[in-house]
C-alpha positions as CSV (number, residue, x, y, z in Angstrom):
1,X,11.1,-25.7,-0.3
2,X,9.2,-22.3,-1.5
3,X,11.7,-20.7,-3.6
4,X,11.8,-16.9,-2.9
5,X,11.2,-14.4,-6.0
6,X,14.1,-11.6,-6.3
7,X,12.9,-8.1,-4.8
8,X,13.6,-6.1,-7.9
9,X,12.5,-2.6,-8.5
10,X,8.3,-1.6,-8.4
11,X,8.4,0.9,-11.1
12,X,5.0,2.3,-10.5
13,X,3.4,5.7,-9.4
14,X,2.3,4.4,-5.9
15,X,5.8,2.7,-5.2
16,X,6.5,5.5,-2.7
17,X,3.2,6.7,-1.3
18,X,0.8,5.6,1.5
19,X,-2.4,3.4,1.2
20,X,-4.2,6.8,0.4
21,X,-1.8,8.2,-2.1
22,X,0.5,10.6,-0.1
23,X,3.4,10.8,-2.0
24,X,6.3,9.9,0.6
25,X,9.8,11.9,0.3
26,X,13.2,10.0,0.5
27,X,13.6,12.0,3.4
28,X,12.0,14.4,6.3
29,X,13.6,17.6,7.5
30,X,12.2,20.5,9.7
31,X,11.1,22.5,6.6
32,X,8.5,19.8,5.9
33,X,6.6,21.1,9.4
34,X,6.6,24.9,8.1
35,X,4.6,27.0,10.8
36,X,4.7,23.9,12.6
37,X,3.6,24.7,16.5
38,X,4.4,22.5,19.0
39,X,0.9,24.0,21.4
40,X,-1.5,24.2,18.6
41,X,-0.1,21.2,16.7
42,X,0.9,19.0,19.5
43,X,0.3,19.8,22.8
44,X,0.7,18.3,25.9
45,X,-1.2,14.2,26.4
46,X,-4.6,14.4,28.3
47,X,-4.7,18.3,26.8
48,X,-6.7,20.0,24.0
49,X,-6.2,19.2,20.7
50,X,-5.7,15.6,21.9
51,X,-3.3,15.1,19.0
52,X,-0.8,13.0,21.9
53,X,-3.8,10.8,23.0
54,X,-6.2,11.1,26.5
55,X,-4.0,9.2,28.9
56,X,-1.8,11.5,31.8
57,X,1.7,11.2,31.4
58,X,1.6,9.3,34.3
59,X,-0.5,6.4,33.1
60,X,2.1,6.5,30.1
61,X,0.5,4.2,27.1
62,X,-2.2,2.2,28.3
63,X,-5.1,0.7,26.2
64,X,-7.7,-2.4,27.1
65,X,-7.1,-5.0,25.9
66,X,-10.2,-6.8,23.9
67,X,-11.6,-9.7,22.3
68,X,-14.4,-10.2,19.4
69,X,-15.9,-13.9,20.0
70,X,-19.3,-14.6,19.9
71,X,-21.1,-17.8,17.8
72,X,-24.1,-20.2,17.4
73,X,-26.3,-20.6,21.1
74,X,-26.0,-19.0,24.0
75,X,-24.8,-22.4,25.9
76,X,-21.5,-22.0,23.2
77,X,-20.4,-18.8,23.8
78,X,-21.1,-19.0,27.7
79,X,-18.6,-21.7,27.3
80,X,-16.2,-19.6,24.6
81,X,-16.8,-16.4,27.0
82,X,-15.5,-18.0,29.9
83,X,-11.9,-19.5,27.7
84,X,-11.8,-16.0,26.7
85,X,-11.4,-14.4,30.3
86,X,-9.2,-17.2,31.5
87,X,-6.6,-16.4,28.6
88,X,-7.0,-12.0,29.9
89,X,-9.3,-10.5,27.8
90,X,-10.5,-7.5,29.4
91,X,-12.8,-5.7,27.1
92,X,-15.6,-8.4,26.2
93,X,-17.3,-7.6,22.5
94,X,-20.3,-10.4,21.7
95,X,-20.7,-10.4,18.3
96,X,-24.9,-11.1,17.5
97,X,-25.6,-13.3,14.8
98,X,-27.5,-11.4,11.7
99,X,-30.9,-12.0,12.5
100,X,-30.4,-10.4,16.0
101,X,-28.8,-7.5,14.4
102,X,-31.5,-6.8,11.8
103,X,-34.4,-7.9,14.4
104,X,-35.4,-10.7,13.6
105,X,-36.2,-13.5,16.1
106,X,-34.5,-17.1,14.6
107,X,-38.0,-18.2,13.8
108,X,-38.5,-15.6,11.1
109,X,-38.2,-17.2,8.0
110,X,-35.6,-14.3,7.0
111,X,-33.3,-15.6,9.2
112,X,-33.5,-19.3,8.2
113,X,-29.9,-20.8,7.5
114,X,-28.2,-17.9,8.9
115,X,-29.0,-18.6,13.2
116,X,-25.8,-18.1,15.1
117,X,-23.8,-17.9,11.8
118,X,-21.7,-14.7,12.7
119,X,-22.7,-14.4,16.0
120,X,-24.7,-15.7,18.6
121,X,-28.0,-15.8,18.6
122,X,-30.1,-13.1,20.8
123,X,-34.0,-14.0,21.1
124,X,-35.1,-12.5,24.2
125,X,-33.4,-11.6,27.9
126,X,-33.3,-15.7,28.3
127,X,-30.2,-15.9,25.8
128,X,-28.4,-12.8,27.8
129,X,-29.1,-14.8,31.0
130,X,-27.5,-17.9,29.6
131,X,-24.6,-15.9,27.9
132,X,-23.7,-14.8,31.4
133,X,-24.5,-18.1,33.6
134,X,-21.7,-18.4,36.0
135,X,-19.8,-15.2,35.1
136,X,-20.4,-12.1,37.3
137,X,-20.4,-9.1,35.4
138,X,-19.3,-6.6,38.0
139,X,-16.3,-4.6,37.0
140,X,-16.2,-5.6,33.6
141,X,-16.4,-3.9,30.4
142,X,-19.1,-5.4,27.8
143,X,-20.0,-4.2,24.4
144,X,-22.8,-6.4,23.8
145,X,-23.4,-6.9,20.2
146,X,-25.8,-3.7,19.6
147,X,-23.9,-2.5,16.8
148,X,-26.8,-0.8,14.9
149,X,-30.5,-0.1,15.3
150,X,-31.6,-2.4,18.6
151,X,-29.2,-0.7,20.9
152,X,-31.7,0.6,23.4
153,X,-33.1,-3.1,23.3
154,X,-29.8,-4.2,23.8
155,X,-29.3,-1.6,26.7
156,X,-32.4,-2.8,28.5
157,X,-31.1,-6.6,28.4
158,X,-28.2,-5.8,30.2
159,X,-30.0,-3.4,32.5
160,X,-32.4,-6.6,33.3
161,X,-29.4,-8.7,33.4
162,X,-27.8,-6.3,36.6
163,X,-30.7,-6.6,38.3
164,X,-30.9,-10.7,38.4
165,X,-27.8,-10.4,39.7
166,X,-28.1,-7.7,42.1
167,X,-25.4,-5.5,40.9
168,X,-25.7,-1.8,39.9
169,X,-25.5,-0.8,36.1
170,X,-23.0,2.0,37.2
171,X,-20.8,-0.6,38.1
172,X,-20.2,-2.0,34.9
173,X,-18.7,-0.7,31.8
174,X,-21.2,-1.1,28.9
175,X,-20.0,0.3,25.4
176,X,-22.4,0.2,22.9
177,X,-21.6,0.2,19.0
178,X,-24.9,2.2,18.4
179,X,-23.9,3.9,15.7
180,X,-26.9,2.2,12.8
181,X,-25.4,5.1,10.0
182,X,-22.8,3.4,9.2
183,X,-25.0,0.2,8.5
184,X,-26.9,2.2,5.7
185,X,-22.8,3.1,4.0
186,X,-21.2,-0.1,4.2
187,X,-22.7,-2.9,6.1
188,X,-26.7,-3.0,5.1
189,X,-27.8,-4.3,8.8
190,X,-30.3,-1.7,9.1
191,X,-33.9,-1.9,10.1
192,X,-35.8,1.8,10.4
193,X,-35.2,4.5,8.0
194,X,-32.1,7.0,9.2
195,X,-33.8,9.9,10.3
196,X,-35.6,7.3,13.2
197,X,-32.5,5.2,13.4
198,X,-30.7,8.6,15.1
199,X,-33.3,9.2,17.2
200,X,-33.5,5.4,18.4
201,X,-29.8,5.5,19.1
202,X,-29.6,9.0,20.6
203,X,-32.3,7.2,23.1
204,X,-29.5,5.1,24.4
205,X,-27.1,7.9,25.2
206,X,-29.8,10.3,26.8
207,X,-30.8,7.7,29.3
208,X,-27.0,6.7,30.2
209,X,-26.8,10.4,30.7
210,X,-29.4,11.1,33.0
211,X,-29.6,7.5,35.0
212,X,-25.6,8.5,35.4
213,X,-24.3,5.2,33.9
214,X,-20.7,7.1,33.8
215,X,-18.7,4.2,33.3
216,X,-20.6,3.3,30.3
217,X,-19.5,4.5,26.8
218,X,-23.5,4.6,25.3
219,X,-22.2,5.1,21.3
220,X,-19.1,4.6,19.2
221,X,-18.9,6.2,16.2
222,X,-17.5,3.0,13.4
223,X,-14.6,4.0,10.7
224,X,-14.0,0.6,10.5
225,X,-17.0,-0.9,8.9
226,X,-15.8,1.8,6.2
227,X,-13.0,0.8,5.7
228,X,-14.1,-2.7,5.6
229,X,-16.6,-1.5,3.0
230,X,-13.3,-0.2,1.2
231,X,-13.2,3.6,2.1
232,X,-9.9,4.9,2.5
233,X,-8.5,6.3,5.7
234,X,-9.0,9.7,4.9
235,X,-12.4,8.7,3.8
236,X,-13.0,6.9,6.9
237,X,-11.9,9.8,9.1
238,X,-14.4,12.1,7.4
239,X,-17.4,10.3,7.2
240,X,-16.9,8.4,10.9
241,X,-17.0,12.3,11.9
242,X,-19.6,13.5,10.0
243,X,-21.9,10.5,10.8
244,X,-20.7,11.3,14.9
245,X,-22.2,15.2,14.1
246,X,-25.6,13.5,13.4
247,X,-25.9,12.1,16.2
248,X,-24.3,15.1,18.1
249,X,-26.7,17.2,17.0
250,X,-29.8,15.5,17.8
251,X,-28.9,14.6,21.7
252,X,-28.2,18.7,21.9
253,X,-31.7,19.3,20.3
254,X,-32.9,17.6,23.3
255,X,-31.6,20.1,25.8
256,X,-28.5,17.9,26.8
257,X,-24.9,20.4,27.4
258,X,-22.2,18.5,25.9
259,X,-20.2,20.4,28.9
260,X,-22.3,18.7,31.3
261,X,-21.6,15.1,30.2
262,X,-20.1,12.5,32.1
263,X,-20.5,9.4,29.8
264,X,-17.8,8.5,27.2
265,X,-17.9,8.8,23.3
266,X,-15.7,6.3,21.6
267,X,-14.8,6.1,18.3
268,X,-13.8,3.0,16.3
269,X,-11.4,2.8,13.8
270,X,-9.6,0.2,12.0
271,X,-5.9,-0.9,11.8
272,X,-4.3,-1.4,8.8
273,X,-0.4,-2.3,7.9
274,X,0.7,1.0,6.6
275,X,2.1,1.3,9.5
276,X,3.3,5.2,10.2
277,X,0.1,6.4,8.2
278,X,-2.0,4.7,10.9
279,X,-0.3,6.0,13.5
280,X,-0.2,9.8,12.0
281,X,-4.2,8.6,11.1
282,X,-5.0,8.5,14.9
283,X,-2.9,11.5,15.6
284,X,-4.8,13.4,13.2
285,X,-8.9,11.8,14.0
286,X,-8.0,13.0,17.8
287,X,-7.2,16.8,16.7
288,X,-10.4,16.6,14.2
289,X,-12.4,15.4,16.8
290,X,-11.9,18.1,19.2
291,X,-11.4,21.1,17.1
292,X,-14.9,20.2,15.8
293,X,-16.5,19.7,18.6
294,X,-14.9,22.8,20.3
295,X,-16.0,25.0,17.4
296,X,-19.4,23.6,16.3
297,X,-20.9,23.2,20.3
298,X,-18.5,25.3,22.3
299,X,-17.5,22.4,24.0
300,X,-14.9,22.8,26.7
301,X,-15.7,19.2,28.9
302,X,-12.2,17.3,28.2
303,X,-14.3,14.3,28.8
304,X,-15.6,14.9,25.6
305,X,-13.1,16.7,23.7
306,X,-10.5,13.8,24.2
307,X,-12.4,11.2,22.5
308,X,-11.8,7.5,23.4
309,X,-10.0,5.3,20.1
310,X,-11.6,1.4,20.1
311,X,-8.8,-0.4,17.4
312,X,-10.0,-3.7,15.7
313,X,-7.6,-4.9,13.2
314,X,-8.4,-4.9,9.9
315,X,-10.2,-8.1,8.9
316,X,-10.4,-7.6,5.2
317,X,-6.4,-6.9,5.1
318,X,-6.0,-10.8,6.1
319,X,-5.8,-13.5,3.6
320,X,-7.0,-17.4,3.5
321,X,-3.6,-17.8,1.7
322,X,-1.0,-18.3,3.6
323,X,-3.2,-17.4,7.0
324,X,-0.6,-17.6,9.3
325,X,1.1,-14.8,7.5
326,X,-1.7,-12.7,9.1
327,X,-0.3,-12.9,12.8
328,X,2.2,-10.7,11.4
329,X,0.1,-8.0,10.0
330,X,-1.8,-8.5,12.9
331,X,0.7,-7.5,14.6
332,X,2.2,-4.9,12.4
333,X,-1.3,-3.3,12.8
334,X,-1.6,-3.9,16.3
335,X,1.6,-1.7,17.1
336,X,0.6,0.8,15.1
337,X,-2.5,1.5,16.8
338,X,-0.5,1.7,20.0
339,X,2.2,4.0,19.1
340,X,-1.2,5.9,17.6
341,X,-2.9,5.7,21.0
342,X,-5.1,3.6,21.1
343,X,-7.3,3.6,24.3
344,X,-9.0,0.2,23.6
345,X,-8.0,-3.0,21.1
346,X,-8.6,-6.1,19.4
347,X,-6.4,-7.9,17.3
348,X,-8.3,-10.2,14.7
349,X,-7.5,-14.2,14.4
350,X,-5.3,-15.2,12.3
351,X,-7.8,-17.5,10.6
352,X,-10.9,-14.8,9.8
353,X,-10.3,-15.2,6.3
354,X,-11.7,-18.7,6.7
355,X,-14.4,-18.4,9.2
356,X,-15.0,-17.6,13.1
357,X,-11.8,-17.7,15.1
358,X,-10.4,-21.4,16.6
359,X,-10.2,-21.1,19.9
360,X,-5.7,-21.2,19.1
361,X,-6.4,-18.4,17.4
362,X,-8.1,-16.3,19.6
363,X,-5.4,-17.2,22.0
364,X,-2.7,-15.7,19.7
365,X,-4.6,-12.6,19.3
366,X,-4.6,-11.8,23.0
367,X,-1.8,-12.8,23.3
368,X,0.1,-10.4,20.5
369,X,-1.3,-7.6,22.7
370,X,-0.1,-9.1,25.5
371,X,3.6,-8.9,24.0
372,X,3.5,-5.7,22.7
373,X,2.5,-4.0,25.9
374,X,4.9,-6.0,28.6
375,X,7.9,-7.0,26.2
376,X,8.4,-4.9,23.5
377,X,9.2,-1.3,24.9
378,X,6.9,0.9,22.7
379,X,4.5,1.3,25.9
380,X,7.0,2.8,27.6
381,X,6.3,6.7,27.0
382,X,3.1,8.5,25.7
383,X,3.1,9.3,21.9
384,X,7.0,7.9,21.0
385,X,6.3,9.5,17.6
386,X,6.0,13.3,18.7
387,X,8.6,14.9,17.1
388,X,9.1,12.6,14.4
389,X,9.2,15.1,11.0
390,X,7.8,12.2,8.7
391,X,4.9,11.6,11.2
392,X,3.8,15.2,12.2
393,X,4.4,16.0,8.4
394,X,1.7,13.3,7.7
395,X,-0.4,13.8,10.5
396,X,-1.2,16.9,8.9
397,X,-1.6,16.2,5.5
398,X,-3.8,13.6,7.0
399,X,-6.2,16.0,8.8
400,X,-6.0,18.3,6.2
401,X,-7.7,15.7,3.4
402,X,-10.4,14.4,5.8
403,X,-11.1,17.6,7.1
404,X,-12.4,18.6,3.4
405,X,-14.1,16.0,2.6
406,X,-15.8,16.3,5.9
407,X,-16.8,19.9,4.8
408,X,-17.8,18.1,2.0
409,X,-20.6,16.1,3.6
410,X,-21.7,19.2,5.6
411,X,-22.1,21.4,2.6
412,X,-24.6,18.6,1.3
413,X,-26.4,19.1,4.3
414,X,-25.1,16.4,6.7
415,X,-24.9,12.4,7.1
416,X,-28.5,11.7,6.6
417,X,-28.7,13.5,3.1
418,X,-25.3,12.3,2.3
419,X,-27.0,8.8,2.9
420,X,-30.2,9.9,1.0
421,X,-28.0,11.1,-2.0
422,X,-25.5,8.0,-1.9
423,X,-22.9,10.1,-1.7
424,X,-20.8,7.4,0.6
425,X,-21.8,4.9,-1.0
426,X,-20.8,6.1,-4.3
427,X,-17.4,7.6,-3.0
428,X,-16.7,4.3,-1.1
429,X,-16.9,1.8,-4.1
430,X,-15.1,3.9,-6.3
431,X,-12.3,3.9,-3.7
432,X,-13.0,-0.1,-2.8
433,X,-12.6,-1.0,-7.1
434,X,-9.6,1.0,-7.2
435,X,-7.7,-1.0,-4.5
436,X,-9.4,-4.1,-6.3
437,X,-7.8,-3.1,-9.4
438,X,-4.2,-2.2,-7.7
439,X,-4.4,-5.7,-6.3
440,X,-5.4,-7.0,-9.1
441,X,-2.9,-5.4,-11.3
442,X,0.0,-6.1,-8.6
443,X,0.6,-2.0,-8.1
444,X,-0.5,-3.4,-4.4
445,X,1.7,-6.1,-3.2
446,X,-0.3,-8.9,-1.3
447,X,2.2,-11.3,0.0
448,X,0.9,-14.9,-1.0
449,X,-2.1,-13.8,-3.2
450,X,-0.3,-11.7,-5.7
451,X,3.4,-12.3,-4.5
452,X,5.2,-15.1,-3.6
453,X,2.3,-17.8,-3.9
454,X,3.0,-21.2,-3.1
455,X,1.3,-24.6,-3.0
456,X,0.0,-25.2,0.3
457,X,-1.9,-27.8,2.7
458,X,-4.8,-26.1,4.8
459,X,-3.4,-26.3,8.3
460,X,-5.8,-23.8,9.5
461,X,-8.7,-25.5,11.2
462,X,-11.9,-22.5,11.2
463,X,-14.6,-22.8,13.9
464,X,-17.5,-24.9,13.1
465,X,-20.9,-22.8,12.4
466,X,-24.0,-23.7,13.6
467,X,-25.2,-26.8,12.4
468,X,-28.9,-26.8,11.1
469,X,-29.6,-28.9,14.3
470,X,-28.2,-26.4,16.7
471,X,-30.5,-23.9,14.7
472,X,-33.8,-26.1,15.6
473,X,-32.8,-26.1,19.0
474,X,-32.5,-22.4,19.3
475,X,-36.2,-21.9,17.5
476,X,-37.3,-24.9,19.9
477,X,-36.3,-23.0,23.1
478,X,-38.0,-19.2,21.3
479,X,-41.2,-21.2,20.9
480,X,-41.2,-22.5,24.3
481,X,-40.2,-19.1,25.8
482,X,-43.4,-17.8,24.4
483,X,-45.7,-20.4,26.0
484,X,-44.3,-20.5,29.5
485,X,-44.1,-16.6,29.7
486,X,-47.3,-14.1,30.5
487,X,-47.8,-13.0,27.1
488,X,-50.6,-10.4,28.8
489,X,-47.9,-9.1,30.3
490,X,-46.0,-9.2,26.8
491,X,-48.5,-7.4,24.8
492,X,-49.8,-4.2,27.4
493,X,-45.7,-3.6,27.8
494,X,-45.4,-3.9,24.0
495,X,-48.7,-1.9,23.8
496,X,-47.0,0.6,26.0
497,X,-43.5,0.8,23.7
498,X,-45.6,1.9,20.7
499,X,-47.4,4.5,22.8
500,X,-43.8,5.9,23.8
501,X,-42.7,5.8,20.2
502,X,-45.9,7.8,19.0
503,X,-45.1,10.5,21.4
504,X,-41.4,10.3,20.8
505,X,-40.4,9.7,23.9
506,X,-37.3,7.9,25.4
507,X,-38.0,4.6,24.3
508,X,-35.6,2.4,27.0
509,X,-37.8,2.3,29.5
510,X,-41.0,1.1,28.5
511,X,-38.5,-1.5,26.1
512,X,-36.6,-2.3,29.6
513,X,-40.6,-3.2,30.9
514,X,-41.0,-5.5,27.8
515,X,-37.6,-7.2,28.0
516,X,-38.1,-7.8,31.8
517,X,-41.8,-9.9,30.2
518,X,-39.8,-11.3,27.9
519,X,-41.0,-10.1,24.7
520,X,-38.3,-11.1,22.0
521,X,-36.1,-8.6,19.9
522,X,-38.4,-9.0,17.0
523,X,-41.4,-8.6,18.6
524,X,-39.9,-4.9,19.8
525,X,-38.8,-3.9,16.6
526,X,-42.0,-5.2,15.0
527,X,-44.1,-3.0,17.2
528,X,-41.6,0.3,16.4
529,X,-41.5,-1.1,12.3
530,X,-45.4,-0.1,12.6
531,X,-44.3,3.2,13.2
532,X,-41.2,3.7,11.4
533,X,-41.0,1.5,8.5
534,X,-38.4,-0.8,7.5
535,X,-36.0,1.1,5.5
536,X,-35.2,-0.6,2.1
537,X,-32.0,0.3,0.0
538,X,-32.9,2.7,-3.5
539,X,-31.3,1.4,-6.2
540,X,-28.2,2.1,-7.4
């Protein structure tokens, strides 16, 4: 029987303060909101600043409920996709494997070993076909795996995939990561250098715009990889923003009114256990958001100025100790998004410390949603914690911080020079080693890592990667895709996507052509690499 360690007294500095060091008072009173004002600070939900979320009072608190799955072929997460709608997953998020993501086709000798690791494996249009055999897309809402420089590829796959099955893009719901800055801060899937990488994605959102794909959300802008990386939340907040202006900017250079468009931004943040300062967190992003984009492009489209908030639970807050100690923060993290406001949100698997999600465990995860939303209560009304003194308090303390270090990034003359200088990535690992070291040091309490270990059996059974078989097979199926297809055809549409990109023009249509030939993800980015480059990391 485990025997329980007495509480005792933490006598340390960050005993009483949030994950980002506010200092936390005993207790909240009205003085604590001084020239606090309820229209400027708070509003009214579905109304500028946004601080009480985008949903009408009317919808109360609604948010889509989503699932991250994705792994080895395209046969296996067919079969995984369709588990995954039976259980109620609504908003279907493909993870790619690494290869795909840094465009590579599996038979490039860079991506030997790691084929459908994290992901599933995207060669050409053939895999999408196969991903979706059976499954009519019509209605739903897909964020195919495009989370960082092959989105416009990624857009013209699903494009070619509507019309195979005779249904109209603008009835489907595509949201697209698209955001490749935050690839060059924290994750290192990158392929083209960052000035081309925002043009690439800005390509995505300029064609949604003008073929009216309104249902579709063509970029997110990622805090969550951030965090991952170990930024904090205020950190997260600012750079997630700034990184958003880059991208801003450049689809306004192109003559596009932010007033004018009908699309949806999302942005995607991560869900930790601290639990009121992610709610005040989300609170805060939403009043950032549109005061920023109010003041910097005159923006008045509420469309816009109420920005959408994706939630994935934080993955790196989970432990392999102890994992099923993680449903709980799963859960503690999933109800804090909610009461935040989430609009859209996936709860991780209890098992990610150990590898891809069992198909149990991606069961529990919808289903944790599922039981805060039609048992617990907290979905009742819109924003439960307006009013709270502790939560508007922080809110604002919260916007205040990433608000200057967002003026920060600006002041050094934006994302892409903050990139250049390694200004994230310095700030982020110095932030990342200090939670290492409060870990480390116990002035962070882990349960079961650095509190209240115990011996323990594995009863935790991970998914089973790709074997090197499975792997063979996938290459086996690439090289016969490139014999049977009209690789004339292949090479004047390829031809023509390097033409485009010397011009700088929209690239998704003349990639849309070449997916329809079936040229293959690396072939594409190959032909654009000529162009561009591949971007390589300076040193440190």
């Amino acid at each position: 029987m485990e025997k329980l360690e007495k509480p005792g007294i933490n006598k340390n500095e960050n005993k009483f303060a949030t994950r980002s060091g506010i200092p936390v008072k005993e207790v909240y009173h009205p003085s604590d909101l001084t020239d606090w004002d309820y229209a400027n600070k708070l509003g009214e939900p579905a109304q500028y600043p946004f601080t009480r979320g985008i949903n009408q009072p009317s919808e109360r608190t609604k948010w889509v409920i989503g699932q991250y799955f994705g792994f080895g072929t395209a046969k296996s997460t067919n079969e995984l996709l369709k588990y995954v709608l039976e259980q109620g997953a609504q908003n279907l998020v493909i993870a790619f494997d690494l290869p795909t993501q840094c465009g590579y086709d599996s038979d490039h000798p860079m991506a030997h070993g790691e084929v459908g690791k994290i992901g599933v494996a995207i060669d050409s249009l053939k895999d999408v076909e196969t991903i979706f055999d059976g499954i009519n897309i019509e209605g739903k809402t897909i964020s195919p795996g495009g989370n960082n420089a092959i989105s416009p590829i990624v857009l013209a796959m699903m494009l070619a995939l509507c019309e195979k099955q005779h249904i109209s893009p603008q009835k489907v719901k595509f949201v697209f990561q698209n955001d490749p800055l935050k690839e060059f801060i924290s994750r290192g899937a990158f392929i083209f250098p960052p000035k081309a990488a925002v043009k690439f994605a800005v390509d995505t959102v300029e064609y949604c715009h003008k073929q009216n794909l309104y249902l579709s959300a063509p970029q997110m802008y990622c805090g969550y990889h951030l965090r991952e990386g170990g930024a904090t939340i205020k950190q997260a907040m600012a750079f997630t923003l700034a990184n958003a202006v880059a991208f801003l900017d450049e689809l306004v250079s192109r003559g596009i009114n932010l007033n004018d468009f009908k699309c949806s931004f999302q942005v995607f943040l991560s869900g930790g256990v601290d639990f009121f300062e992610e709610i005040a967190a989300r609170r805060a992003f939403r009043r950032m958001w549109a005061k920023t984009l109010k003041e910097r492009y005159g923006c008045t489209n509420p469309r816009v100025l109420g920005i959408f908030l994706m939630e994935y639970t934080m993955g790196s807050n989970l432990t392999a100790q102890q994992p099923l100690n993680n449903v709980v923060r799963c859960t503690i993290a999933a109800m804090a998004a909610v009461l935040g406001g989430a609009n859209g949100l996936i709860v991780s698997s209890y098992d990610e410390a150990l590898g891809l999600p069992s198909q149990e465990a991606l069961r529990v995860a919808v289903r944790t949603q599922q039981i805060i939303g039609e048992e617990s209560g907290i979905a009742s009304t819109v924003d439960p914690m307006a009013g709270s003194y502790y939560v508007e308090a922080l809110t604002d303390e919260l916007e205040k911080g990433a608000t200057e270090i967002f003026q920060k990034v600006q002041d050094k003359g934006g994302s892409i020079e903050a990139i250049k200088s390694r200004y994230y990535m310095n700030e982020i690992t110095k932030s990342a080693y200090q939670t290492f070291r409060d870990i480390e040091s116990g002035r962070r309490t882990v349960i079961g890592v650095n509190k209240y270990q115990v011996k323990e059996e594995k009863v935790v059974k991970p998914m089973k990667l790709t074997s090197q078989k499975e792997e063979e097979e996938q290459i086996q199926r690439l090289q016969e895709l490139r014999r049977q297809r009209d690789n004339t055809q292949v090479q004047k549409c390829l031809a023509q996507v390097k033409e485009s990109a010397l011009k700088g023009e929209n690239l998704v249509e003349p990639i849309l052509a070449a997916v329809k030939a079936y040229a293959t993800i690396g072939e594409i980015c190959n032909v654009l690499s000529e162009i561009w480059g591949r971007y390589e990391q300076p040193g440190i």
